[in-house]
PAZAPA-4460 file (N, C-alpha, C; in steps of 0.05 Angstrom, whole numbers, plus 32768, in hexadecimal, padded with zeros to 4 digits):
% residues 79
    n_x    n_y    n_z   ca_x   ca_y   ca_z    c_x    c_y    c_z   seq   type   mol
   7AB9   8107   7C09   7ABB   8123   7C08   7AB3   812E   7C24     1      X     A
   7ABC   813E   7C2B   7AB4   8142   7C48   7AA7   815A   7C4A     2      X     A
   7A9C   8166   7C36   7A84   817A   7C39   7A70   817B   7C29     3      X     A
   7A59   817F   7C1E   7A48   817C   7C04   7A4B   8196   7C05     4      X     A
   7A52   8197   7BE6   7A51   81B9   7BDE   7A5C   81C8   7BE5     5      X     A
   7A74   81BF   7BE6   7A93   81D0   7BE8   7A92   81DD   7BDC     6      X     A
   7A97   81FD   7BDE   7A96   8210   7BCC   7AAB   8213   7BB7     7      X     A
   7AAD   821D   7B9B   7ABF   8214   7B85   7AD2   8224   7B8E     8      X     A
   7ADA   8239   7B9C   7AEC   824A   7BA8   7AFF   8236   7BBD     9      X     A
   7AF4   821F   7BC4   7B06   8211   7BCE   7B19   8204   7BCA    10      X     A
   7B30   8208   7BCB   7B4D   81F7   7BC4   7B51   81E1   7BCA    11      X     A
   7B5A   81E6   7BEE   7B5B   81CC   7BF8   7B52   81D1   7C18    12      X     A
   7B4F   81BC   7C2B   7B41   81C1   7C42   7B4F   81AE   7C4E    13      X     A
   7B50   81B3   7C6B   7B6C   819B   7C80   7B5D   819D   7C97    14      X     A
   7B66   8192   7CA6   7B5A   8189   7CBA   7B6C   817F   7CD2    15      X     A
   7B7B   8180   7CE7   7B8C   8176   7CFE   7B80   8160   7CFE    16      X     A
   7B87   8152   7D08   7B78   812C   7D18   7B95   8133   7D2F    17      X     A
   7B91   813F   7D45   7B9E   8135   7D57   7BA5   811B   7D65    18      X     A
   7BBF   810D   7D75   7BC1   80FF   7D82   7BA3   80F3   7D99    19      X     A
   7B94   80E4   7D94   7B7D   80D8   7DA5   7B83   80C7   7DB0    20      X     A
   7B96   80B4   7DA9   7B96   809C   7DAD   7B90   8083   7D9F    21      X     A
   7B73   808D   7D93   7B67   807D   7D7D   7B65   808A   7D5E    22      X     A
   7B72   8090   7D5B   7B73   8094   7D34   7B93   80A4   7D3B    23      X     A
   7BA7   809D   7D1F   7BBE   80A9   7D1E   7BC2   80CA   7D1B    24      X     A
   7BC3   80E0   7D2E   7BCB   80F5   7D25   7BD6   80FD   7D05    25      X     A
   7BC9   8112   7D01   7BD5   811D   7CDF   7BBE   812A   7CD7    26      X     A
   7BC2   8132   7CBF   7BBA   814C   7CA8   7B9E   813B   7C9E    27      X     A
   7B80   8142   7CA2   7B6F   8139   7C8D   7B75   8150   7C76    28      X     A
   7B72   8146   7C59   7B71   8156   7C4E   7B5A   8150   7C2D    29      X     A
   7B4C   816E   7C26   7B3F   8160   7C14   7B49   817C   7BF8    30      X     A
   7B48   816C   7BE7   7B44   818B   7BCA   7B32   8180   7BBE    31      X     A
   7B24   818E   7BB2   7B0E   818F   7BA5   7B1C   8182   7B83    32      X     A
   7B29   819B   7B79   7B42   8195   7B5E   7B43   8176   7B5C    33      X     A
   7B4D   8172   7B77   7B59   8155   7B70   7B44   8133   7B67    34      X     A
   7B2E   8143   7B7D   7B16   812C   7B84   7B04   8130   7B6C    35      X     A
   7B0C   814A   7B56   7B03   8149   7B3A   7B14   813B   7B28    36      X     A
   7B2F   8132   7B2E   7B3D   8127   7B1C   7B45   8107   7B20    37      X     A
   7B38   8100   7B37   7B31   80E5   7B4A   7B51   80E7   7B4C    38      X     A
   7B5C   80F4   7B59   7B73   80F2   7B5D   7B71   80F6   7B7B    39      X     A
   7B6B   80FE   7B8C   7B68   8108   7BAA   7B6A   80EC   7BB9    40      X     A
   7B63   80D5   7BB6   7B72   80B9   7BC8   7B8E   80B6   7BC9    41      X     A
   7B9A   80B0   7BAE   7BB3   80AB   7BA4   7BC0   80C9   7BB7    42      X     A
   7BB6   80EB   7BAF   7BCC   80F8   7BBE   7BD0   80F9   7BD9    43      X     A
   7BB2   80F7   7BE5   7BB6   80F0   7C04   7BC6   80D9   7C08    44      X     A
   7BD5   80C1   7BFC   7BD5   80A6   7C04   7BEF   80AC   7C08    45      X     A
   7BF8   80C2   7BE9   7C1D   80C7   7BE7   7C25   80D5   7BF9    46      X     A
   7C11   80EE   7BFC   7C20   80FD   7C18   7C14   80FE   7C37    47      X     A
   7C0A   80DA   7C39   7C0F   80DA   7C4D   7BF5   80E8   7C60    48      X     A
   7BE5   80F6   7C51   7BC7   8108   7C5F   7BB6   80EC   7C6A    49      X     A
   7B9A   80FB   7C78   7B85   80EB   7C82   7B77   80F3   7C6A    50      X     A
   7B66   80D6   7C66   7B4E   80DA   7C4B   7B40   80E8   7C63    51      X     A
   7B26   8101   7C62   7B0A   80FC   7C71   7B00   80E9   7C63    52      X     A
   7AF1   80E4   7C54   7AE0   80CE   7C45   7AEA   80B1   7C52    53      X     A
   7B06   80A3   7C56   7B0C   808D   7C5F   7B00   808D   7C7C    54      X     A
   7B0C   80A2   7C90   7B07   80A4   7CAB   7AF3   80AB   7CB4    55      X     A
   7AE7   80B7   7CA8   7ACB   80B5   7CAA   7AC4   80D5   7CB4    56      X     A
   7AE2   80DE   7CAF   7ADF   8101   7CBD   7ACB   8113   7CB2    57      X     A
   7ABA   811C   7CCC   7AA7   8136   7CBF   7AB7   8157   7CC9    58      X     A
   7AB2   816D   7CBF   7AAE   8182   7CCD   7A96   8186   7CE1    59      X     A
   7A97   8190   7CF7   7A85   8196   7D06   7A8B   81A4   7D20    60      X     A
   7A84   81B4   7D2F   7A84   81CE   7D48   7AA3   81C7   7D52    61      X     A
   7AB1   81AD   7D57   7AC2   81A2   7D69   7AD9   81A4   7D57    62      X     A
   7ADE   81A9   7D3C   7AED   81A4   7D27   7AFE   81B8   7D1B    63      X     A
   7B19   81BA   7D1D   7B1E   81D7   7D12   7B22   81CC   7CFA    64      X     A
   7B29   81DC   7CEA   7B35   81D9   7CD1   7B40   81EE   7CC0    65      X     A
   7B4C   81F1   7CAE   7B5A   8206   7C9A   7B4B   8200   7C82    66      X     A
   7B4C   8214   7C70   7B3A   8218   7C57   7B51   8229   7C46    67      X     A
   7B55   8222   7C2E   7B67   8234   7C1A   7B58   8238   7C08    68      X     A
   7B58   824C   7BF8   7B3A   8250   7BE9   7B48   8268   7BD7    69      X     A
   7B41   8267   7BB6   7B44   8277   7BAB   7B34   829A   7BB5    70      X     A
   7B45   82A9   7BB2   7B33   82C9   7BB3   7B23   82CB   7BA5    71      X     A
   7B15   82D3   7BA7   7AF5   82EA   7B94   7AFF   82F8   7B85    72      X     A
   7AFD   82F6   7B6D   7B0C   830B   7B53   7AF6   8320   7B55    73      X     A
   7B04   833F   7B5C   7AF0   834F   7B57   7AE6   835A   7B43    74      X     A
   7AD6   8370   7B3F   7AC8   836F   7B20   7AEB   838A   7B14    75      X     A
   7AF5   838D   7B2E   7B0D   83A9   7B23   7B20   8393   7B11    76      X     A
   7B22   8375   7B1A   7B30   836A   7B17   7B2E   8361   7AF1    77      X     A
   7B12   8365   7AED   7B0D   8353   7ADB   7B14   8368   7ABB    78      X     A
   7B0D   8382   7AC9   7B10   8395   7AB4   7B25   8398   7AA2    79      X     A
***
């Protein structure tokens, strides 16, 4: 898992791995959904994503990343 305490609003989270030289360019990618249904190895494997957990990828200052995340239901919403 590549964060402790991913917030439950989180979908899914990616990550670039650019061209370095040393690790193959492509998509890290993690869902939460999936890594509850132990399914998240098998989908990274089919399409081809970076595990973080395999590679050892963290977030940190040097790292961009994308976040998809359910909205905040408001209380107008709930009425």
């Amino acid at each position: 898992m590549p964060a402790t305490g991913v917030a439950t609003s989180v979908t899914t989270l990616w990550s670039w791995q650019p061209d370095d030289g040393v690790q193959t360019p492509g998509w890290f990618f993690y869902a939460p959904s999936l890594e509850n249904s132990s399914e998240l190895s098998k989908y990274i494997s089919v399409k081809g994503y970076l595990d973080f957990d395999a590679n050892g990828k963290t977030l940190d200052t040097t790292t961009g990343f994308w976040i998809n995340r359910v909205p905040p239901v408001s209380m107008h919403e709930i009425r």
